[in-house]
C-alpha positions as CSV (number, residue, x, y, z in Angstrom):
1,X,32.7,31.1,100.5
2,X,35.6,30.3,101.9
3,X,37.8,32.8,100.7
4,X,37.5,35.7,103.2
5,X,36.1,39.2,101.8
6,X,39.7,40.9,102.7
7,X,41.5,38.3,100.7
8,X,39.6,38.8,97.6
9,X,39.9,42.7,98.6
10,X,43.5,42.3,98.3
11,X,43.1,39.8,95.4
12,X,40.5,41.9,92.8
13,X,42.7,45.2,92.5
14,X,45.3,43.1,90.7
15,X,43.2,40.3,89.5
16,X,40.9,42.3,87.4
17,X,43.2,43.8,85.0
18,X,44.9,40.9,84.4
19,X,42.1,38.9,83.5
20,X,40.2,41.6,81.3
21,X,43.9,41.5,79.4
22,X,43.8,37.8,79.6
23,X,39.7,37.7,78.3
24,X,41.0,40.3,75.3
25,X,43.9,38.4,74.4
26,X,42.5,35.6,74.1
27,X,39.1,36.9,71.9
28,X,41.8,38.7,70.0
29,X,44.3,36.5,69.4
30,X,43.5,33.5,70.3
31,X,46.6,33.4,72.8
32,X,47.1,34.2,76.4
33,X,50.3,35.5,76.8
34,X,52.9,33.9,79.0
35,X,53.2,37.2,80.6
36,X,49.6,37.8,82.1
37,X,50.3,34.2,83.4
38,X,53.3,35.1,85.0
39,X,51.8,38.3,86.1
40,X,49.1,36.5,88.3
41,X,51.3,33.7,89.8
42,X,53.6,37.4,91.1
43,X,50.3,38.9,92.4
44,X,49.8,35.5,93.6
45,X,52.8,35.4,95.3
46,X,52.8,39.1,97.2
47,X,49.3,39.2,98.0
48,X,48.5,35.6,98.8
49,X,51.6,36.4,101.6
50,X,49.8,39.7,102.6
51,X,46.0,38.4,102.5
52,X,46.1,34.9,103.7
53,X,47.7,33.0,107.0
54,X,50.9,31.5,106.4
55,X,49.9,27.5,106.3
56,X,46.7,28.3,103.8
57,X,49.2,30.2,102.0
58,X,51.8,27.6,101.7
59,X,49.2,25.3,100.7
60,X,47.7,27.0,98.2
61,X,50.7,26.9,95.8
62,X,50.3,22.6,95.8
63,X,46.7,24.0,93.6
64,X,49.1,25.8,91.2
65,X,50.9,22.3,90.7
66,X,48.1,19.9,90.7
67,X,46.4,22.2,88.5
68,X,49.3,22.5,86.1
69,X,49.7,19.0,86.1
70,X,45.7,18.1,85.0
71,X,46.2,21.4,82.2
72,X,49.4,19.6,81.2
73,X,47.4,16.1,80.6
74,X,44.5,17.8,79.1
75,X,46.4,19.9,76.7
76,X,48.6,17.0,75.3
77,X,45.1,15.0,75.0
78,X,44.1,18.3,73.2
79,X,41.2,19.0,75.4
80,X,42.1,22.4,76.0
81,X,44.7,24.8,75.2
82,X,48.4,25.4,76.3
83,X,47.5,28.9,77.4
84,X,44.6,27.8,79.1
85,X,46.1,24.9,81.3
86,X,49.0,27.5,82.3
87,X,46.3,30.4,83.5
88,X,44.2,27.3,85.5
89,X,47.0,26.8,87.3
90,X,47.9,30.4,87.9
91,X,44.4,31.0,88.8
92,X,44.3,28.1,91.2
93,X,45.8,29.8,94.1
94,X,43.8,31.8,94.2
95,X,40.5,29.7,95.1
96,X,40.5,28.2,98.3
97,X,39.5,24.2,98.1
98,X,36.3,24.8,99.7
99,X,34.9,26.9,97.1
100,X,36.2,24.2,94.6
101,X,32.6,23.3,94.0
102,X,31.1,26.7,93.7
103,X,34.1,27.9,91.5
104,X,33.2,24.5,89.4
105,X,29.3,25.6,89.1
106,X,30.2,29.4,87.7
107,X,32.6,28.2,85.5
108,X,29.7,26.5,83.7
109,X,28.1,29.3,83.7
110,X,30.4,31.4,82.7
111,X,31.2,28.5,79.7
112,X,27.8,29.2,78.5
113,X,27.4,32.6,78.8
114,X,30.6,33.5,77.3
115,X,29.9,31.1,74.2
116,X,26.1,32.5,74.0
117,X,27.7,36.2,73.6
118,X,30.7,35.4,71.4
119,X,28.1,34.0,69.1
120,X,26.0,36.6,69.2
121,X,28.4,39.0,69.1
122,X,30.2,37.1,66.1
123,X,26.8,37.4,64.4
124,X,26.3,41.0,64.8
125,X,27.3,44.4,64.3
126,X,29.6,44.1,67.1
127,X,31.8,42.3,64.8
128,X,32.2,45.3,62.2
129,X,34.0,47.0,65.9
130,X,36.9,44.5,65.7
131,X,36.7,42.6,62.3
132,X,40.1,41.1,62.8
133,X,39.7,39.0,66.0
134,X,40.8,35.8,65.5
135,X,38.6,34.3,67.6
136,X,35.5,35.2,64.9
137,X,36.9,32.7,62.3
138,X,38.5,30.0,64.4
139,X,36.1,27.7,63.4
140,X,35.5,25.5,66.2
141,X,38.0,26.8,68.7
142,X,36.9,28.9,71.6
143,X,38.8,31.5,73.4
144,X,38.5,29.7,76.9
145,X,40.4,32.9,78.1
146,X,37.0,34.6,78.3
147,X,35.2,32.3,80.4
148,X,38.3,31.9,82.8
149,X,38.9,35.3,83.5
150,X,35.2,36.1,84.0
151,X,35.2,32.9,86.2
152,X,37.9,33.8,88.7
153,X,36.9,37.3,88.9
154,X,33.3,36.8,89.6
155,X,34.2,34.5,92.2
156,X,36.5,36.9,94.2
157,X,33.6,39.6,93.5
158,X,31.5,37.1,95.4
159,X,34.0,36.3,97.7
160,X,34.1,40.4,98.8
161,X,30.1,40.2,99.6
162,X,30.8,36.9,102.2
């Protein structure tokens, strides 16, 4: 990894609630609230400063615009979601570009692991827990906020053991 352990040990404190907001949100609701966005590009912002030297840190916030820029695209081709493109983007800084690969492979994973057990779990009892998510009778829409909040903090979790 790239990404040293002491950035992702400044990172994951205020990563992690964000994204298990973003993950319920999104299962919920089917939205991922501008403010969780917002929230991480802040965090982003303070820590990123603290955590990283000063040219990585600068250039990490071109990933938030390139990144916002492709969600943009892929959301007016309807590829993904609004919500989705913005937390990419938000999200971006925080993955250095030589982990782009890695970051790339456990975001499959995460893709099909997180489909897998909101199938499962749509098809269970779990269901009866929280019979008004939205995200059980969305037909074929997915709540991508799942995936990409497990996928960004599982890779500053590995990031901590480099």
């Amino acid at each position: 990894m790239v990404t040293t352990a002491l950035a992702a040990s400044w990172f994951l404190p205020a990563v992690l609630p964000i994204c298990l907001f973003v993950a319920w949100s999104d299962l919920r609701a089917m939205i991922i609230p501008n403010k969780a966005v917002m929230a991480l590009v802040v965090a982003f912002g303070i820590l990123g400063f603290l955590a990283l030297p000063l040219t990585e840190y600068l250039w990490r916030w071109s990933h938030l615009a390139v990144m916002l820029v492709i969600g943009m695209v892929l959301n007016a081709g309807r590829v993904m979601g609004a919500g989705d493109a913005k937390f990419i983007a938000a999200a971006a800084p925080f993955v250095a570009l030589g982990d782009l690969t890695a970051v790339a492979m456990l975001l499959a994973v995460c893709l099909v692991v997180g489909l897998a057990l909101h199938r499962l779990a749509k098809n269970s009892p779990i269901r009866r827990l929280v019979p008004d998510w939205q995200s059980w009778t969305s037909g074929r829409r997915f709540p991508m906020g799942f995936p990409l909040a497990a996928t960004l903090t599982l890779y500053l979790l590995l990031a901590l053991r480099s």
